[in-house]
N, C-alpha and C positions, 0 to 999 in steps of 0.2 A: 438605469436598471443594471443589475448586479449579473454577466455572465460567467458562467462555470462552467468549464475545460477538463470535461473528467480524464484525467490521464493515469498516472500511475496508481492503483487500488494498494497501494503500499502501506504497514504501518509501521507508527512513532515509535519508536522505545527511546525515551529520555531523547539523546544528540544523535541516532543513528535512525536510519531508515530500515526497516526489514523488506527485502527482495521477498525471498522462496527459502527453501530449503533443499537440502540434498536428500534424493529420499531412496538413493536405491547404487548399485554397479550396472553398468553395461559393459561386456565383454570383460577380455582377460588385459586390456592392455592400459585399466588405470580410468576407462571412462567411466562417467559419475550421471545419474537421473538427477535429472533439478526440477524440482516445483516452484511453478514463479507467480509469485502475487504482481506480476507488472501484466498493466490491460489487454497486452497482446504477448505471451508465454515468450518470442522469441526477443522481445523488447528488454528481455533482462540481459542480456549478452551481451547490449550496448554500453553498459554501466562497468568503467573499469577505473581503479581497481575493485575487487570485491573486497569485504573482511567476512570471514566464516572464524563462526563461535564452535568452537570445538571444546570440550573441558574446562567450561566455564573462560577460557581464555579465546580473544579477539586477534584474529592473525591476519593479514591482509596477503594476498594469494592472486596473482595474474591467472587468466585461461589462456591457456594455448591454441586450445581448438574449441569449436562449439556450433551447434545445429539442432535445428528443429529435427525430434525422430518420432513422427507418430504424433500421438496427443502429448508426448512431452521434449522435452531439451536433456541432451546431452553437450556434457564438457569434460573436456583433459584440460588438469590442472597441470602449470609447471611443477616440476617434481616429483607427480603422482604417475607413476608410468606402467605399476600393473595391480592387479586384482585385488592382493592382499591389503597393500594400502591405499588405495580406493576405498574399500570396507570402514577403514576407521573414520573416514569423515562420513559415512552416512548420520543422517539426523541431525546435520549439523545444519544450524540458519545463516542464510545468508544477508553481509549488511550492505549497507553503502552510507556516505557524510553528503548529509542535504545538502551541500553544495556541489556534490556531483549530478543532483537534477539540472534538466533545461533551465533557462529561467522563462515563467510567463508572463503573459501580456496583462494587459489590468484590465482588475476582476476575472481574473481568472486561479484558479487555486487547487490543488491537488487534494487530493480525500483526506489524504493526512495533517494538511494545514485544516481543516475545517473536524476533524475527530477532537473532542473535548471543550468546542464552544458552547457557551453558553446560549440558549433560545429561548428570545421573548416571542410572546403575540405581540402584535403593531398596538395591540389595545394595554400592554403591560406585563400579562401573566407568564408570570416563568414556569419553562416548562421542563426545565431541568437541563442536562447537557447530551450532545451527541456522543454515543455512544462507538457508532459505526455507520457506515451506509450500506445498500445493498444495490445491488444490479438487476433491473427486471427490464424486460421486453420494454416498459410504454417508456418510463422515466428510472431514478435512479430513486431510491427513498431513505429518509435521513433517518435514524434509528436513537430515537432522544431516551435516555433516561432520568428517571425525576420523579417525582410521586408514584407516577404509574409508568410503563413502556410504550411510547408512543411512536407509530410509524406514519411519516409526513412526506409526502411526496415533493423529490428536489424539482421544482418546477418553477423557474426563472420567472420573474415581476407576478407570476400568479401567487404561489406560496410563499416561497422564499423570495424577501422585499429586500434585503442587504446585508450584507456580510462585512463585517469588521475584524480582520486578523488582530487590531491595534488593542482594540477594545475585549479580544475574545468574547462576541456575540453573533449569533446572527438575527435578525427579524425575521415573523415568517407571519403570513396573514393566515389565522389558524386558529379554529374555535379549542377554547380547552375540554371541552366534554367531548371532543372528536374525537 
């Protein structure tokens, strides 16, 4: 049976992972709000280097400092030391190179590697590909697009029977009128 290890909710763009974004200043001395798409908000800080996209250009940037403040994270960038230029990187997304992820254990796969496989029924029918997944209280549910939008709940040897990175597939035991 096929286990999944949801960890990072991160997504693809081409060869680069998207973290968060920077979404705002704090204080006068160059600190930055970041919005983090990593499962747990202070889990982005562990990811070094970052690259932030700023001007259509990708510049790779160390923190200095960095902490959970509240429902979000602050960070001092090296270099950025007060207000004004702090301000220019807001809205700027943050990257990282899939090989600065952990590696995991088999069968196990991050949301990212599983975003754009393709999904059969065990019976045949394609149902088109994954689109995204979501986060809910019982399970996590795989969000396929394909003839119509179908939401399938990621639920190990119940639904989901196996997952193939090699293949870009996954099997899911799953009526198509559902």
């Amino acid at each position: 049976m096929t286990q999944v290890t949801k960890t990072e909710q991160i997504q693809k763009e081409n060869s680069w992972l998207k973290l968060g974004n920077i979404s705002g200043v704090f204080g006068v001395k160059g600190w930055l709000k970041v919005y983090a798409n990593t499962d747990k908000k202070e889990n982005i800080l562990s990811y070094q280097p970052w690259y932030i996209e700023r001007n259509k250009v990708r510049k790779q940037v160390k923190i200095k400092a960095g902490k959970p403040h509240g429902k979000t994270i602050i960070v001092q960038l090296e270099g950025v030391d007060d207000r004004n230029e702090a301000e220019l990187w807001v809205g700027s997304d943050i990257y990282i190179k899939p090989d600065q992820l952990p590696t995991l254990g088999k069968d196990e796969y991050y949301w990212s590697d599983l975003i754009g496989l393709k999904v059969v029924s065990t019976k045949g029918d394609d149902f088109g590909m994954i689109d995204h997944l979501l986060e809910t209280g019982a399970n996590d549910v795989i969000v396929v697009k394909g003839d119509k939008e179908r939401l399938i709940p990621y639920v190990t040897g119940q639904v989901v029977r196996s997952v193939d990175l090699e293949a870009q597939q996954m099997v899911v035991d799953w009526e198509l009128d559902f």
